[in-house]
N, C-alpha and C positions, 0 to 999 in steps of 0.2 A: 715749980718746974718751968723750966726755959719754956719757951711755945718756939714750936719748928721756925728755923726760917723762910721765909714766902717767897719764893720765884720774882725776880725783878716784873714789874706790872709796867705791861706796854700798851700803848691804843693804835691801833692799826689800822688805818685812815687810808683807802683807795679809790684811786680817781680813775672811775668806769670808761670814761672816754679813751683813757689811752694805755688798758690792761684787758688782756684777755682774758677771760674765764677759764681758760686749759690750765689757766696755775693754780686754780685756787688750792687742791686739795697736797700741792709742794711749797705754796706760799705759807701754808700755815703749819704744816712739817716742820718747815724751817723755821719761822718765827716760834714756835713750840723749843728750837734749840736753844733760844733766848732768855724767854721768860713767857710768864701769863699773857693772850692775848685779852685783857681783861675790855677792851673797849674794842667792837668788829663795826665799821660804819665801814658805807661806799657811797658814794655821790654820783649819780647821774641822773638821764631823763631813762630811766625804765618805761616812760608808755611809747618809746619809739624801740624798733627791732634791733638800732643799735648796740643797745645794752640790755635784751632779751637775754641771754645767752646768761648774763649772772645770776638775772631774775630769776631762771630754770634753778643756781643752788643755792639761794641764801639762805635756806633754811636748812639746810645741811649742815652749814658752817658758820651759823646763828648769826649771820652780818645783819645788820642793821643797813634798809635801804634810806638813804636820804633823796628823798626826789626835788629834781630841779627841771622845770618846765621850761622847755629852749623858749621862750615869751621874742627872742630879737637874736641875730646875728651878728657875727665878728664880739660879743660877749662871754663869755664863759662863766656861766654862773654859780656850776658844780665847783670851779676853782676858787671861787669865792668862798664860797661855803664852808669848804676844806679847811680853809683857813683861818677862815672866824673859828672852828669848832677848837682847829688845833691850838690856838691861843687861849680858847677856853678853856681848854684841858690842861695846858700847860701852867697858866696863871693857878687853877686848884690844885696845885704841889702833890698833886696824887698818882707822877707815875715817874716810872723811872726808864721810860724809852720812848720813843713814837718810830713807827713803822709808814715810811708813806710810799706807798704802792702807785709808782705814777711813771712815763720815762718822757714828762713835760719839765722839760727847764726852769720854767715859772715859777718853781718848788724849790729853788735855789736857795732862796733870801729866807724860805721860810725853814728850812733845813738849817741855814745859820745862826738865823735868830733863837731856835731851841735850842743847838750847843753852847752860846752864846751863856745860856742860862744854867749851863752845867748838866745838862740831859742829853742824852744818848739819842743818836738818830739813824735808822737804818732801815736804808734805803731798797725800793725791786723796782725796778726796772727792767727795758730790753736794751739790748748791746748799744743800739742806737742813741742813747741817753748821752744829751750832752756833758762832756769834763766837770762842769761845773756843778750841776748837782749831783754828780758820785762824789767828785774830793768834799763838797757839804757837809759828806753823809761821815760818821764814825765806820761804816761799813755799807757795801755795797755789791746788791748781788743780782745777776743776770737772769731775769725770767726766763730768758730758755735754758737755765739748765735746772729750772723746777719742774718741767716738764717732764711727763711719765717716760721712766725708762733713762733719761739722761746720765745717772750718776751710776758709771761702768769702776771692776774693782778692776786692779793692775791686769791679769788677763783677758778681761774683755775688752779694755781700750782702745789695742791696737788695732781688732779688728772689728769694733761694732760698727752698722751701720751705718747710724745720724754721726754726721762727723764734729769731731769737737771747734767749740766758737774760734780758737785760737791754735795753731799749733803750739808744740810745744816748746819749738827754739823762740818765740815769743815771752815764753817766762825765764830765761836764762838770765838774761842778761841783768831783768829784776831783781834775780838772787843773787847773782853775780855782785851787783851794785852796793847788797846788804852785806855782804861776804868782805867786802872789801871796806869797811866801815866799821868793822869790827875787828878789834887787835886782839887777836888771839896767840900761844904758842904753835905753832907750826900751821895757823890759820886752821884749826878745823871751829868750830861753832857749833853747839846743840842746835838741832831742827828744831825744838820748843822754839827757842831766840830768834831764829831764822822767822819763823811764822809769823811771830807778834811782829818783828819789824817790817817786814813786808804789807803787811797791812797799816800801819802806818807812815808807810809808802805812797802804798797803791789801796784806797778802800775797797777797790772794785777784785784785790784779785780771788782768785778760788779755783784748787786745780782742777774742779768741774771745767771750768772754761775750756782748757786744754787738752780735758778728755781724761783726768785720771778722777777717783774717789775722794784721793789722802794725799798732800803734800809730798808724805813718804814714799809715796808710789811714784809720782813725779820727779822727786830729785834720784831715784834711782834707774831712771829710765835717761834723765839728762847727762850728755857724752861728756858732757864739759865739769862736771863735776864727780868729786871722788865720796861714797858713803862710806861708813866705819860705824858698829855697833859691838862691845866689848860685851860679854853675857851679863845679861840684865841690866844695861847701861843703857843710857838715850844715844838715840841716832845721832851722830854727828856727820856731818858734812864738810867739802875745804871746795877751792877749784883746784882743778888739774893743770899742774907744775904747767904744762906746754900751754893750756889756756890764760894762763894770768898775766896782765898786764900793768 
């Protein structure tokens, strides 16, 4: 008898300095969409108050503290650490993703150097995260919209609250760009095909940013594009005749 197949196995390595504790329990939701969080470290100096705040949940969320003693300044020793562990874990062929929880640039070369090796890398960060290690990442996604409450369905969008990171005429053009890159008859394209290239695009995007749930919520809320769904068919999408250029 076959034995099931096992959840892709990730190590999810975060760097306490420059991650809040308000994600943790949508950081790991999320990475839950992925695969096995099978390895939960975090690096910091927990005996100082600036990274109390995670010390309050590791045991919630079974992370493993790695502590590193500020001993000097203008060094960063937790970044060190991070690093040595993740070349550890990487060189032992035992996973099949890394998760580095950081929105420090630092993290660029080491983001590379695991794809490099044919391993998946995906990234959390806040919006503030340099270019450089989002495109790193195979995926990449914005610690405020792990935040409780952030992810609204098509009608709560328009009027929730917390207002979304990007509007929405911000992911037009991205779609726009995929849309037009692909030869189709009469230009419409499956939203399946639309997703995957888009994030091949852009690793960072995700229509949380923009304040929807679901892609599908998004493109039918953008003016500039036309939806189409035949019964029981995939959503297809085109731009609209007067928007195309």
């Amino acid at each position: 008898m076959a034995s099931e197949q096992r959840s892709p196995r990730l190590a999810v390595l975060i760097d306490a300095d420059n991650t809040s504790a308000k994600i943790a329990d949508g950081l790991f939701e999320e990475v839950a969409k992925i695969g096995e969080a099978s390895v939960r470290r975090i690096y910091g100096d927990f005996s100082g108050s600036r990274s109390k705040s995670w010390a309050d949940i590791l045991a919630k969320h079974a992370i493993i503290p790695q502590q590193q003693f500020a001993y000097t300044t203008g060094k960063n020793a937790s970044d060190i650490t991070l690093v040595i562990d993740a070349m550890d874990l990487l060189h032992s062929g035992r996973f099949d993703g890394f998760c580095l929880v950081s929105s420090d640039s630092d993290f660029t070369r080491l983001a590379a150097r695991i794809r490099e090796q044919g391993v998946d890398v995906f990234g959390f960060g806040e919006q503030k995260t340099p270019e450089s290690f989002r495109q790193a990442c195979r995926r990449f996604f914005y610690t405020e919209n792990l935040l409780p409450g952030k992810a609204k369905d098509e009608e709560n969008a328009a009027s929730a609250a917390d207002k979304p990171l990007q509007p929405l005429s911000a992911a037009v053009p991205l779609i726009r760009r995929v849309l037009s890159q692909e030869d189709t008859e009469e230009g419409w394209v499956d939203l399946g095909t639309v997703g995957k290239q888009l994030l091949n695009l852009a690793p960072d995007f995700d229509p949380r940013t923009f304040g929807f749930k679901k892609l599908s919520d998004l493109v039918r809320k953008a003016n500039q594009l036309e939806v189409a769904q035949e019964e029981g068919g995939p959503i297809r999408i085109r731009q609209k005749h007067g928007s195309r250029k």
